[in-house]
C-alpha positions in Angstrom: 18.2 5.6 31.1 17.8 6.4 27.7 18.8 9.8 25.8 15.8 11.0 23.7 17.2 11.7 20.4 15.5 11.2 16.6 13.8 8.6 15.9 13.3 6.7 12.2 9.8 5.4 10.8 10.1 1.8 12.1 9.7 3.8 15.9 7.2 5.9 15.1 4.8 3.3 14.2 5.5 1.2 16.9 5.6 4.2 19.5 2.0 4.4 17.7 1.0 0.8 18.6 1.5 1.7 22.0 -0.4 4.6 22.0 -3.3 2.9 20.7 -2.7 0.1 23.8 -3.0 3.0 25.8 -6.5 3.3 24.4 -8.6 1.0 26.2 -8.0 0.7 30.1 -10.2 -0.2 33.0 -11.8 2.2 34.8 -9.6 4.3 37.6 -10.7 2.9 41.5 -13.6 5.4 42.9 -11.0 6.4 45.8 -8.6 7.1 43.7 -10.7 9.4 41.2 -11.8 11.0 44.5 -8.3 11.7 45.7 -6.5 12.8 42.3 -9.6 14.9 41.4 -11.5 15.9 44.1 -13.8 18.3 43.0 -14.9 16.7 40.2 -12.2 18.3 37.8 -8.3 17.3 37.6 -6.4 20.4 38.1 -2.9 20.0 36.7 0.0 22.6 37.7 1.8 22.9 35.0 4.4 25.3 34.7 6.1 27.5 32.1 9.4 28.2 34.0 10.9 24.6 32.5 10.2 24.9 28.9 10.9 21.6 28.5 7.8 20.4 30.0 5.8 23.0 29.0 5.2 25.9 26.9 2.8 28.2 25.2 1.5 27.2 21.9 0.6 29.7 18.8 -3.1 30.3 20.5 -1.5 30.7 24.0 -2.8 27.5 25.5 -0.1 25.3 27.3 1.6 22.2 25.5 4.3 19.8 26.3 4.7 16.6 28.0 3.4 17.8 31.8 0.2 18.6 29.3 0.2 15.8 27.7 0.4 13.3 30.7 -2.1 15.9 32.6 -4.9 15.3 29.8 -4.5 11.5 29.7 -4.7 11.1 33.4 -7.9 13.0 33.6 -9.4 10.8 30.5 -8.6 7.7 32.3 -9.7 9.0 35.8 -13.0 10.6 33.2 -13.3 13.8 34.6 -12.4 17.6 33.0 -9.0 18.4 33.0 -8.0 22.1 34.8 -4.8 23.4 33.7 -3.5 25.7 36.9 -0.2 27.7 35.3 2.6 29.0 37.0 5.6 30.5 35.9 7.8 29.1 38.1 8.3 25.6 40.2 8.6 27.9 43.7 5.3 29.0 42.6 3.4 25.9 42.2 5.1 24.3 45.4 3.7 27.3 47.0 0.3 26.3 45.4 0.1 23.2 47.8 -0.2 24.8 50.9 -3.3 27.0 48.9 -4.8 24.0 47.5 -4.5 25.2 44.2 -4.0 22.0 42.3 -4.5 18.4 42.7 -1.1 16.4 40.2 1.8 18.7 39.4 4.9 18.3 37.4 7.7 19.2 39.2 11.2 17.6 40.5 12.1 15.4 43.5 13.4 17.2 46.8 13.5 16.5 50.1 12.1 19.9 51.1 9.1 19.5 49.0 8.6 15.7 50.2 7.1 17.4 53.3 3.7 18.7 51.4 4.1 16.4 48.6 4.1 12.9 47.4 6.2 11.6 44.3 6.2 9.4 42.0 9.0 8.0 40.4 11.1 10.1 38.1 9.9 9.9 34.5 12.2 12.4 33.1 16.3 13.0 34.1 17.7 16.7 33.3 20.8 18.0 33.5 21.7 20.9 35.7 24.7 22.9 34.3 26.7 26.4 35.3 26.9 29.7 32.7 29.6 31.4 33.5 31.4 34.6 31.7 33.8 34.2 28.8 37.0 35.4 30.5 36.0 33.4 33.8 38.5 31.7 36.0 35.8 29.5 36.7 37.0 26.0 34.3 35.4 23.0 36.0 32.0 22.6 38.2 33.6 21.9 40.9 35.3 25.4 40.9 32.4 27.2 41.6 31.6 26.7 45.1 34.5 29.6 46.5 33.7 32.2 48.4 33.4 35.3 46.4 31.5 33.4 44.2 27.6 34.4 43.2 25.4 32.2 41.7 22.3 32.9 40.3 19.6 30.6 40.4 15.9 30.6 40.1 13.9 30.8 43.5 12.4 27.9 44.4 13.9 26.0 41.6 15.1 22.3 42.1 18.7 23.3 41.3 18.4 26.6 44.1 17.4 23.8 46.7 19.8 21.6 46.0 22.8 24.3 45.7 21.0 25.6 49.0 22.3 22.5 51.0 25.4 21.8 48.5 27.3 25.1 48.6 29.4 25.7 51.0 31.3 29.0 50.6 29.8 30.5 47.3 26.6 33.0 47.5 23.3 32.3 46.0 21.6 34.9 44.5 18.2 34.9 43.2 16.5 35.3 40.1 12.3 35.1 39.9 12.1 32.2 37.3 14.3 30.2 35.5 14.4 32.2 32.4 15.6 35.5 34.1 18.8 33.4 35.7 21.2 34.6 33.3 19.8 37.9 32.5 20.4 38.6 36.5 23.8 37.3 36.2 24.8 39.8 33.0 22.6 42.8 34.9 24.6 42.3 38.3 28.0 41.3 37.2 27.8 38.0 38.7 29.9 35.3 38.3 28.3 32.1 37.6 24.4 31.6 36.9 22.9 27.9 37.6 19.8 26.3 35.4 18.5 23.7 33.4 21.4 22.9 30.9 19.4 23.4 28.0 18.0 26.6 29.2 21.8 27.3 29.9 22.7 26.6 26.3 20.0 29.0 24.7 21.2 31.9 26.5 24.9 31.0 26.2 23.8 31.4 22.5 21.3 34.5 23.4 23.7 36.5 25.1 27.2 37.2 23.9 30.2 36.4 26.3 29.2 33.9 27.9 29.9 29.9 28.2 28.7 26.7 29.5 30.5 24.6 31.6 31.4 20.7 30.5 29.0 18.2 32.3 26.2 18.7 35.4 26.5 19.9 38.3 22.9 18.0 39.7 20.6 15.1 38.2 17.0 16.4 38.3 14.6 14.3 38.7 11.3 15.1 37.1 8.1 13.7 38.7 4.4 13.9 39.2 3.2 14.4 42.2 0.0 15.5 44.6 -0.5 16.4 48.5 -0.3 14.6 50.9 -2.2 12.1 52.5 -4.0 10.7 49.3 -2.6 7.3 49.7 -5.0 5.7 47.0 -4.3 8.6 44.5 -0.9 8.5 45.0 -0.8 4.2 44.7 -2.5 5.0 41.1 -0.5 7.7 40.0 2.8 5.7 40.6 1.3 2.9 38.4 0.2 5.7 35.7 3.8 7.4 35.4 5.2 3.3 35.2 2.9 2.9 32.4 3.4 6.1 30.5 7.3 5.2 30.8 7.0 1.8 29.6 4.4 2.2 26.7 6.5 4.8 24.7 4.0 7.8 25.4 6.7 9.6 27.3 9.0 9.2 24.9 6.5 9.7 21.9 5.2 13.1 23.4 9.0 14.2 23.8 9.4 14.1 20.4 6.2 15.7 19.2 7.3 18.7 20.5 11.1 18.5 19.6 12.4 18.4 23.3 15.9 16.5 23.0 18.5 16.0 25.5 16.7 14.6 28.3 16.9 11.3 29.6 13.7 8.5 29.9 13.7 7.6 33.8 14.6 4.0 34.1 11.3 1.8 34.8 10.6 0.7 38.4 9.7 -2.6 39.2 7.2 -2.3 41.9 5.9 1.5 42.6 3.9 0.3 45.1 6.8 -0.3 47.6 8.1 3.3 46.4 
């Protein structure tokens, strides 16, 4: 895997070579155009809960790299792209079973791999613990005593994973990821659970509080659709491959100044995934 940090000149123009590669590909199967975008327009979920992947820009449209990956699938597949927002991954999950959208953006878990088909990770994140200033609480694998309450996002990757991981702590629930440690402060709670670099801008938003050394998960972040689209889901494996190994990934990262974050290592043959 490789850390996305900043990048000098000679990268840049080679990450733009491989853009330009990018440029001219073969026409997307007719099943497979069918599957990903089956009414005749891709609708992406993106969502604003993990800034990292996407955000607001100054005229209130979405941008990031789930944006970015969204609009380029649906000019190879040449259809409209359909941006579907949420504010929260629990939300778009939910969105499945509605048939609200048709690719998402979110990460890999076995309780979502019931309505949903990934690809391989393109994207690892760290998940990381905020915990008060005068805590007792020194090491990650403190925090799972009982007595403990952890606030987490519902819905969120790290809330399903600390759903089957802890053992004698309390989870307690916040509505999106960005509310986690305002919960925590509001309700005297001892240890709030996120996306480490959300973890790190409230540390610094709120006074008295401090992160934790190291992760407590890896989250892998993926595309994926519904299931039972085998053809869409054989092309968007091979799409997620390519975006890896071309430098767009890695190139759109950049663009909009997200660091820390690791590039997925490439897999050999998605098919067999």
């Amino acid at each position: 895997m490789r850390r996305v940090t900043g990048w000098g000149t000679g990268v840049r123009i080679l990450a733009a070579g491989l853009m330009a590669a990018c440029a001219a590909v073969p026409p997307a199967p007719t099943l497979a155009v069918a599957q990903l975008a089956p009414n005749g327009t891709l609708r992406a979920a993106i969502n604003y809960g993990n800034p990292l992947l996407a955000t607001r820009d100054a005229e209130g449209g979405p941008r990031g790299v789930s944006v970015d990956l969204a609009r380029e699938l649906a000019r190879r597949l040449g259809v409209p792209l359909e941006p579907v927002i949420y504010t929260a991954a629990g939300k778009v999950v939910e969105g499945i079973k509605a048939g609200e959208w048709d690719v998402g953006f979110f990460a890999i878990d076995p309780v979502r791999a019931a309505d949903t088909e990934f690809t391989a990770p393109y994207l690892i994140i760290e998940g990381a613990y905020l915990v008060p200033q005068g805590s007792p609480i020194r090491r990650n694998d403190e925090v799972d005593r009982a007595g403990v309450r952890v606030a987490a996002a519902k819905g969120s990757a790290y809330d399903l994973y600390l759903t089957r991981a802890l053992k004698q702590a309390t989870l307690v629930h916040a509505p999106t990821s960005q509310a986690v440690a305002d919960a925590m402060v509001a309700q005297k709670l001892e240890v709030a659970a996120g996306v480490k670099q959300q973890m790190q801008a409230d540390a610094a938003r709120l006074p008295g509080l401090r992160l934790l050394d190291g992760r407590f998960m890896e989250i892998r972040q993926a595309m994926a659709l519904p299931r039972g689209r085998a053809d869409g889901a054989a092309y968007l494996r091979n799409f997620v491959e390519e975006m890896k190994a071309s430098g767009f990934i890695a190139e759109s990262l950049r663009r909009h100044g997200i660091e820390g974050v690791e590039l997925a290592n490439p897999v050999a043959n998605p098919a067999r995934q």
